[in-house]
Steps between C-alpha positions, in 0.01 A plus 500: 500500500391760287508897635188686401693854400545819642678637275778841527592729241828411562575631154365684223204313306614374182137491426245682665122395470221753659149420576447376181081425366438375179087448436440318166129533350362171289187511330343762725682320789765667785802264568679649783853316414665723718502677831720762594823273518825586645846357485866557510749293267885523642784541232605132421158313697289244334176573632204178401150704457293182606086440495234342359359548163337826493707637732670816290860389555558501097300784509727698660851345350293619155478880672821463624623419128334764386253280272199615688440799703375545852118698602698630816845487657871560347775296436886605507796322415827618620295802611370552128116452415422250287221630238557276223763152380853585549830282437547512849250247558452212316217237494519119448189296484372169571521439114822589323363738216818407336503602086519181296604614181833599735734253591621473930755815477322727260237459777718647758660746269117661431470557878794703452341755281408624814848625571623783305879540389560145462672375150379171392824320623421623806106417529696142365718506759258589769262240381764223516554607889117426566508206315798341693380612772125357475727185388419517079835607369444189320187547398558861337400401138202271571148584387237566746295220409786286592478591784359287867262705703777538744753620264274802350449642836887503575500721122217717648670539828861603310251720290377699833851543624684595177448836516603518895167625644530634856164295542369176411146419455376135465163370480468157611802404217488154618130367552471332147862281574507179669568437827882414402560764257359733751737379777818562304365821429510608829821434543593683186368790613575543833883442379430779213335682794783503710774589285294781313344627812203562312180630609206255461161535565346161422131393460399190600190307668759180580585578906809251494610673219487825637678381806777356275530786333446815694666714793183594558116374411254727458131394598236599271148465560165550209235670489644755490856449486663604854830389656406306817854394609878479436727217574865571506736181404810442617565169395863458374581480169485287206150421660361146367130517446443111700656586815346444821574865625362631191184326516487615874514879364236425252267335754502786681435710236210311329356483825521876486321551163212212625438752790454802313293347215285332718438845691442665177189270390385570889507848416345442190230259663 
């Protein structure tokens, strides 16, 4: 089953989150996205940020970015406080934002503008890694448009770890792929995961998803945004998204997020 967390600082935060609000104002109306939210990201975790709609989990991956800026509250990374983008963190989104007029490795090779010092055989060279490794070494001279829905993301996803961020950022990347596509993408990642021992902090509103995915699933409730709960998982890996002890984690867990969203609209009431 499923441990709710408690967890130690075991080791210093590779990123540091401190009662973070964040109050948006449309037409004359407050929007409390945010409220006061804390959390501590190991080096080498992938942490799922998981809610509802209108919970302010991409709301705070865009403040973590340093898109969007917080009303309240810091944020540090490797002890350093984030007050603006930085190539130490990069973003990936549910859709690609890939350029079209550049073919698949010119693609990769802008990310690396990011990176000072490089020649262009080297931001070549680099870019070929990613590609191979995302598993489009064959694919290097296509054009986007060529492209399955599938394929772009694994291009956006080389893209984000091109220039060897210490954290990655992604924003419900897969929610616009089918079920299929999506599946084989969580392989792909996890295997990318565990040989770069990357840092992920991954949006997503899917719970089995999450639980494939994650060390550790973050609870999110709206209205405003609060973290309710944390699930550590410790589910063995390569993790396959239609097993029977992965749907018992995220049974648990959606059981979880019923509980607090139905005690939110009691409050409410």
């Amino acid at each position: 089953m499923t441990v709710q967390t408690e967890l130690a600082n075991v080791a210093p935060s590779k990123l540091s989150v401190n009662a973070i609000t964040k109050r948006f104002r449309t037409r004359g109306t407050e929007v409390h996205a945010l409220d006061r939210v804390s959390l501590d990201i190991a080096e080498g975790e992938f942490v799922c940020l998981l809610g509802p709609s209108g919970c302010g989990k991409s709301t705070l991956l865009n403040i973590v970015a340093g898109l969007d800026s917080a009303d309240e509250g810091t944020i540090f990374t490797d002890g350093k406080l984030i007050d603006g983008p930085g190539r130490d963190r990069m973003v990936m989104f549910q859709e690609s934002a890939l350029f079209p007029w550049l073919d698949v490795i010119d693609n990769v090779m802008f990310g690396l503008k990011l990176k000072p010092g490089l020649t262009n055989p080297e931001r070549r060279e680099v870019a070929h890694f990613y590609l191979k490794l995302v598993g489009l070494e064959k694919f290097m001279r296509a054009n986007i448009h060529e492209l399955s829905g599938g394929m772009k993301q694994r291009v956006a996803l080389a893209r984000a770890l091109a220039p060897n961020p210490r954290v990655l950022l992604m924003d419900e990347p897969f929610a616009a792929l089918d079920a299929l596509t999506r599946e084989q993408l969580y392989g792909d990642l996890q295997r990318i995961q565990q040989q770069r021992q990357k840092t992920i902090v991954f949006v997503t509103h899917n719970v089995r998803e999450a639980v494939c995915l994650g060390d550790r699933v973050v609870l999110f409730s709206p209205h405003p945004g609060r973290i309710q709960e944390q699930f550590k998982i410790t589910l063995p890996r390569p993790r396959d998204i239609n097993s029977v002890d992965l749907a018992e984690h995220a049974s648990e867990i959606t059981k979880a997020l019923k509980g607090h969203m139905k005690s939110d609209t009691e409050v409410a009431e």
